[in-house]
VMD Tcl script that draws the C-alpha trace (Angstrom):
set ca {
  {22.00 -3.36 -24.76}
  {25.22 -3.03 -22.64}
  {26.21 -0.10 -21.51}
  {30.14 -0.59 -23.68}
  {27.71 -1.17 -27.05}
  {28.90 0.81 -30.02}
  {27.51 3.19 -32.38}
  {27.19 0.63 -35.26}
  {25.72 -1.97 -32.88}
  {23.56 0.43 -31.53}
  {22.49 1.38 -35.10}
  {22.07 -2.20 -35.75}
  {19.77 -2.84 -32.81}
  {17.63 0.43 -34.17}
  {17.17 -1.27 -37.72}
  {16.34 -4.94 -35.95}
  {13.88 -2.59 -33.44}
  {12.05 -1.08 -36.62}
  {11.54 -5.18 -37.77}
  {9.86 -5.67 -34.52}
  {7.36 -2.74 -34.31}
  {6.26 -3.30 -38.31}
  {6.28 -7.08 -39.20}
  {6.01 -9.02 -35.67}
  {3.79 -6.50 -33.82}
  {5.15 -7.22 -30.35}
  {4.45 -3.91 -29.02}
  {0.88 -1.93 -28.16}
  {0.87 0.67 -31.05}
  {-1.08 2.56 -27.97}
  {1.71 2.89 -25.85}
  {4.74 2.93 -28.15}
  {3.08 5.55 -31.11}
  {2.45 9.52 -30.53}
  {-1.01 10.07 -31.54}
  {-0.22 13.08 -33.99}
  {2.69 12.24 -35.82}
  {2.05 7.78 -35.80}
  {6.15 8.32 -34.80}
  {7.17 5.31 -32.72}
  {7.68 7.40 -29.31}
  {6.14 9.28 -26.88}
  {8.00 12.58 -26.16}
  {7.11 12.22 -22.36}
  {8.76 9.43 -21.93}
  {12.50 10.77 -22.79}
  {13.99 13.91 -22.52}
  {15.90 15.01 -25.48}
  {19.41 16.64 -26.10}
  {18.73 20.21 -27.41}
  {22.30 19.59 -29.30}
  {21.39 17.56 -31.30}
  {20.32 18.41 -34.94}
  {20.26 15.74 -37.00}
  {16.52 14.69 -36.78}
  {17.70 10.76 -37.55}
  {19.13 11.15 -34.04}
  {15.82 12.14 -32.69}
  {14.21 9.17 -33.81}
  {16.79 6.99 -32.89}
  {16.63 8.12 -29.46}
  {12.91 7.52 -29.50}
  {13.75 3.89 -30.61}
  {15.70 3.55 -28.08}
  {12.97 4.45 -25.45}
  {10.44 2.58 -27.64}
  {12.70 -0.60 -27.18}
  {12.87 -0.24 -23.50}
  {9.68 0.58 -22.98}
  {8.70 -2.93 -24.91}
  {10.94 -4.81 -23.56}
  {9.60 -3.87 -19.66}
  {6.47 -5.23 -21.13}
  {7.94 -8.36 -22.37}
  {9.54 -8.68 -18.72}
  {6.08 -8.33 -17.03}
  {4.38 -10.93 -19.56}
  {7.08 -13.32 -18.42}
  {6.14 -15.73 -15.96}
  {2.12 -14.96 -16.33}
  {-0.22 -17.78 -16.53}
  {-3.34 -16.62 -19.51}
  {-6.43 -18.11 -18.65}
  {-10.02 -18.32 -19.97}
  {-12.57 -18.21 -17.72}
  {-13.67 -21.98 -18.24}
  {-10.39 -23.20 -17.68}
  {-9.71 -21.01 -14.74}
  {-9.63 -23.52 -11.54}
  {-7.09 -25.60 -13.74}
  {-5.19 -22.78 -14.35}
  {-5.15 -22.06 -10.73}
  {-4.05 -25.07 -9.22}
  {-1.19 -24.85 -11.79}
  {-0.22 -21.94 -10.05}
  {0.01 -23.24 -6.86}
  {1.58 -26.40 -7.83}
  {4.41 -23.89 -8.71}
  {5.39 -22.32 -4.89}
  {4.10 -18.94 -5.42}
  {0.97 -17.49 -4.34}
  {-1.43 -16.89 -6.96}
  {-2.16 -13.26 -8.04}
  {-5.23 -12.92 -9.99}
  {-5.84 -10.07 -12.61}
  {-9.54 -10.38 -13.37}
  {-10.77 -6.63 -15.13}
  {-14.32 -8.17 -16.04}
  {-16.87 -5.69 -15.39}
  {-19.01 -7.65 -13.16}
  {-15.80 -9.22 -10.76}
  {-16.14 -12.85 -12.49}
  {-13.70 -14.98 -10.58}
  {-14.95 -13.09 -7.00}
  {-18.73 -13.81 -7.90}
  {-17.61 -17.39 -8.73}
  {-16.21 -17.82 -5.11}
  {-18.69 -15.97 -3.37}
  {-21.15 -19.03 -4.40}
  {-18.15 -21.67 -3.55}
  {-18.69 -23.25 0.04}
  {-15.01 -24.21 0.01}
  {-13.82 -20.33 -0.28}
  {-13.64 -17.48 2.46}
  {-13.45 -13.98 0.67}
  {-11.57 -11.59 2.87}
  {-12.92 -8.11 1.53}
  {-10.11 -5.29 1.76}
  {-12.04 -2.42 1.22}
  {-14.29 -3.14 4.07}
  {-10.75 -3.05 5.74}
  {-9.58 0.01 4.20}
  {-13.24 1.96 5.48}
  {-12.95 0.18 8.80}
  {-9.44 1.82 8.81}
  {-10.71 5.44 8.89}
  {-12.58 4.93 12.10}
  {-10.90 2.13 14.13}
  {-7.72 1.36 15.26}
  {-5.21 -0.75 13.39}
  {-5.22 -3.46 16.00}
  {-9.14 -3.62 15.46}
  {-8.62 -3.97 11.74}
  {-5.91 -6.47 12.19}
  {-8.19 -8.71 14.13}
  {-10.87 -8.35 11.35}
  {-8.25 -10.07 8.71}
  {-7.42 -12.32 11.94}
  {-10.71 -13.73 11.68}
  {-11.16 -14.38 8.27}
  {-7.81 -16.23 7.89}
  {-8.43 -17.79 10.79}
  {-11.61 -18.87 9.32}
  {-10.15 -20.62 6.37}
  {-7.34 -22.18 8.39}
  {-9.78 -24.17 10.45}
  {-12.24 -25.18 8.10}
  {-9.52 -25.59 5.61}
  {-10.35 -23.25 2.65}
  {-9.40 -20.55 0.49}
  {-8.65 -17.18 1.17}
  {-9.34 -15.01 -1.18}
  {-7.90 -11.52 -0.52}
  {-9.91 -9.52 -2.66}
  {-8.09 -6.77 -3.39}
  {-10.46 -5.22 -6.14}
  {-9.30 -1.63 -7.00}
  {-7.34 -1.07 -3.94}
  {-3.71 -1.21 -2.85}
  {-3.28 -1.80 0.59}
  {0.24 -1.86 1.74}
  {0.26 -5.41 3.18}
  {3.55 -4.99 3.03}
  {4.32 -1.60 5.66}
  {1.31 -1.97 7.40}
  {-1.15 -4.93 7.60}
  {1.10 -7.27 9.44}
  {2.56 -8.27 12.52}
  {5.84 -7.42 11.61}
  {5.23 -4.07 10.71}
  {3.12 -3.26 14.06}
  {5.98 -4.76 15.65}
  {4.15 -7.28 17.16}
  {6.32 -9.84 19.46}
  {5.09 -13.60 19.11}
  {7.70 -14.92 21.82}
  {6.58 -11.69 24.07}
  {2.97 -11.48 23.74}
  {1.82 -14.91 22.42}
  {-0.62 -13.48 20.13}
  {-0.81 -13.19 16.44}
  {-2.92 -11.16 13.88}
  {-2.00 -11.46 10.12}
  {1.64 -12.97 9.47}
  {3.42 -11.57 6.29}
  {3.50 -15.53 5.59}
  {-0.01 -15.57 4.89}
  {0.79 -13.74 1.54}
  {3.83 -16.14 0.69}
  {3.53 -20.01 -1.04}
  {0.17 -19.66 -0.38}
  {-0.02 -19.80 2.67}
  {1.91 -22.83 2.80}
  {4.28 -21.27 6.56}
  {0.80 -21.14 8.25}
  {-0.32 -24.45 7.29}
  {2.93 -26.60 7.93}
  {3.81 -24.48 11.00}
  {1.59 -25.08 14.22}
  {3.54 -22.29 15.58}
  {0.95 -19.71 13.61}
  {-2.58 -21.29 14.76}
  {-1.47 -21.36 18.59}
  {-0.73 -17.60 17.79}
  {-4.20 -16.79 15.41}
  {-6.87 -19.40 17.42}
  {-8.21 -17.45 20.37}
  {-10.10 -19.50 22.60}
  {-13.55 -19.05 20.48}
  {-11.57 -20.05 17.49}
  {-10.84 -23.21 18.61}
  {-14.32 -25.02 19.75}
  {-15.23 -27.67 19.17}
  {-12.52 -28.89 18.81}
  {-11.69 -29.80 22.12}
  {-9.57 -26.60 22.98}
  {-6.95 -27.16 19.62}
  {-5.84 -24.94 17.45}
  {-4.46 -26.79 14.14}
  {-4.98 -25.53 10.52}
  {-6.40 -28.06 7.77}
  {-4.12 -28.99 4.73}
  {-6.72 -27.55 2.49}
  {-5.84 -24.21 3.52}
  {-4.64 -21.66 1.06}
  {-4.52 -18.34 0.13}
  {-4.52 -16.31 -3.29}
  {-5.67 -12.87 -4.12}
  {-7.78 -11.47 -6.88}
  {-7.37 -7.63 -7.97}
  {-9.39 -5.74 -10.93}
  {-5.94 -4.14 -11.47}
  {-4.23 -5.07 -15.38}
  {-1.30 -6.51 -15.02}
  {0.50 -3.22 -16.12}
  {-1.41 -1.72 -13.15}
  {-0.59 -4.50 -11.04}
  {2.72 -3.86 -11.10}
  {2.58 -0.06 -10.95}
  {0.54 -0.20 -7.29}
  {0.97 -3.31 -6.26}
  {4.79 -3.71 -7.26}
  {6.00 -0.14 -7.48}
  {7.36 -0.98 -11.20}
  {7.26 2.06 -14.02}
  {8.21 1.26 -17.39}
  {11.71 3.36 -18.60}
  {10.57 7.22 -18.88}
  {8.03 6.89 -16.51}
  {6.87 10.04 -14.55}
  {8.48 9.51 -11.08}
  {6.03 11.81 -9.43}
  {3.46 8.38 -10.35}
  {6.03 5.95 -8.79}
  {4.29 4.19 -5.40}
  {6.22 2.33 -2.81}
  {5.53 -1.57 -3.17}
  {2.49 -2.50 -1.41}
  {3.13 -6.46 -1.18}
  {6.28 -8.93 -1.05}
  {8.43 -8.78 -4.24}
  {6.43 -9.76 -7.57}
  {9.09 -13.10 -7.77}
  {7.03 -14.34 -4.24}
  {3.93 -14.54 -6.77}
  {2.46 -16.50 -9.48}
  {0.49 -14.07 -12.07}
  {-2.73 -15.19 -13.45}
  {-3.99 -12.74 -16.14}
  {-8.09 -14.19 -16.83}
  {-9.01 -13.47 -20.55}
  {-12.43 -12.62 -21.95}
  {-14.03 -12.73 -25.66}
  {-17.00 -12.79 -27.36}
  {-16.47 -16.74 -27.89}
  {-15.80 -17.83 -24.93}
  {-18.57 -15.85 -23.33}
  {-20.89 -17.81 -25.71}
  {-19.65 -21.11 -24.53}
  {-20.22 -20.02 -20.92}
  {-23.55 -19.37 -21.32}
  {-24.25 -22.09 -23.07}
  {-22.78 -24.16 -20.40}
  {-24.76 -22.44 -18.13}
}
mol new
graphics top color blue
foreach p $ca { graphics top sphere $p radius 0.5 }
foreach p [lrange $ca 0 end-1] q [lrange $ca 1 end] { graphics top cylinder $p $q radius 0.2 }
display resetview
C-alpha cells in the first residue's frame, strides 16, 4: 500500500483485508485477534490517535496493522522449503542445489534432525553452546580454535558441518570470525573460522585452497603427506530449535510492524537472502509411518 494511496483505496484494501482474515484464513487468529474482544488487532502493536472518534477509524487502523503484520509473515514464509521428517535429506540437498546455505528450523522436542546426524558417520556436529560456556572462561582465540577444529575436521574428511545452533544465538556475524577479530591472513598466515564457512555452504572453503593452507596446522594435515586440501564432499548447514518467526527475530534481527523495539536484537548471522530456510514438520501421521519404518 503506497504511501500516495487514497482514502477510498485505502477503504477498499480494508474491505478486501476483512475477505482475507474470514474466508481464506491466511493469518494466525493467535497473533492477529485480541483475546477479549476476538477484534482483529492487538492494541500493542499500534499506537492510536487520541483524535480520533469515530470508532470505524479505530478498527480500520487496526486493519491496517493486522495487514502488515500478515503480510511480514507471508514475507518470511517466502522462500522456505516445508519438510517432513522422512523426506528430509531430499529436502536438504534441494537446498543446497539452490546456492544458499541451509538453515534448519527443527522445534521437535527431542532435537530430531541433530539425533539423526549424531548417528551419521558422514556428519561432524559442531556444538555452539559448548562454545558459548567455553566462552565464559577462555579466551576468544581459544574458542576460535575449538570451531577451527571441527571445520577443519569436516574439510578433510569431507563431511558435513552441522552448526548446531539449538536455542542459542551466537553472533557469528560480530564475533566468531576472523574478520571480526581482525585477523590478517596475508600478515599472520593463520586462519580460524572464515565468515565463508556460513555462506553457499561452504562452497569459498572448498573451491579455494587459499582457506585449508590457512585452517590445516601441521597435525591437521597427516597423513597426508604434509597437504592441506579440503574434500568436495564438504559442506556446511546449521540446525536451530528456533521457529522460523524466532529465527528471524535472533538470528535475523527482523520484528514484525508494531513490534516492541526494546525486543529488537542486532543480526547475529549474514543477511537471511545468504540462506536457504528449511522449516521440518511433525504430525501424528507421519510419526506413525516413522515408526513403522523403524
Amino acid at each position: 500500500m503506497g504511501a500516495t494511496a487514497s482514502v477510498a483505496e485505502e477503504k477498499e484494501l480494508f474491505n478486501k483485508l476483512k475477505i482475507i482474515l474470514d474466508e481464506k484464513k491466511l493469518c494466525d487468529d493467535s497473533d492477529l485477534r485480541d483475546e477479549d474482544t476476538d477484534e482483529v488487532g492487538d492494541d500493542n502493536y499500534v499506537e492510536y490517535d487520541p483524535t480520533i472518534a469515530n470508532k470505524q477509524d479505530s478498527q480500520y487502523l487496526k486493519a491496517q496493522m493486522a495487514y502488515s503484520q500478515w503480510y511480514f509473515l507471508l514475507q518470511l514464509k517466502k522462500n522456505v522449503f516445508f519438510s517432513t521428517l522422512l523426506d528430509f535429506e531430499l529436502v536438504l540437498e534441494k537446498a543446497f542445489s539452490t546456492g544458499l546455505t541451509p538453515l534448519i528450523s527443527d522445534c521437535s522436542l527431542d532435537d530430531k534432525i541433530c539425533t539423526f546426524y549424531s548417528y551419521q558417520t558422514n556428519a561432524i556436529i559442531l556444538e555452539v553452546k559448548i562454545l558459548l560456556m567455553d566462552s565464559m572462561r577462555r579466551t576468544t582465540l581459544y574458542c576460535l580454535d575449538m570451531l577451527r577444529k571441527s571445520l577443519v575436521n569436516a574439510m578433510k574428511y569431507g563431511k558435513l558441518l552441522v552448526i548446531r545452533l539449538d536455542t542459542t544465538a551466537p553472533d557469528f556475524l560480530h564475533k566468531w570470525n576472523d574478520g571480526s577479530q581482525k585477523i590478517n591472513y596475508d600478515a599472520e598466515k593463520i586462519g580460524y573460522f572464515p565468515l565463508e564457512t556460513l555462506l553457499e555452504g561452504g562452497k569459498t572453503l572448498r573451491t579455494n585452497e587459499l582457506y585449508a593452507k590457512l585452517l590445516f596446522r601441521e597435525e591437521d594435515m597427516k597423513p597426508h603427506r604434509n597437504v592441506a586440501f579440503c574434500r568436495d564432499e564438504f559442506r556446511v548447514c546449521l540446525v536451530s530449535r528456533y521457529s522460523l518467526q524466532e529465527i528471524n527475530k535472533y538470528l535475523f534481527g527482523l520484528l514484525p510492524p508494531g513490534g516492541d523495539e526494546h525486543d529488537k536484537s542486532e543480526p547475529k548471522l549474514p543477511e537471511r537472502r545468504c540462506f536457504q530456510l528449511i522449516s521440518v514438520n511433525y504430525d501424528d501421521e507421519e510419526e506413525e509411518v516413522a515408526n513403522e519404518i523403524l
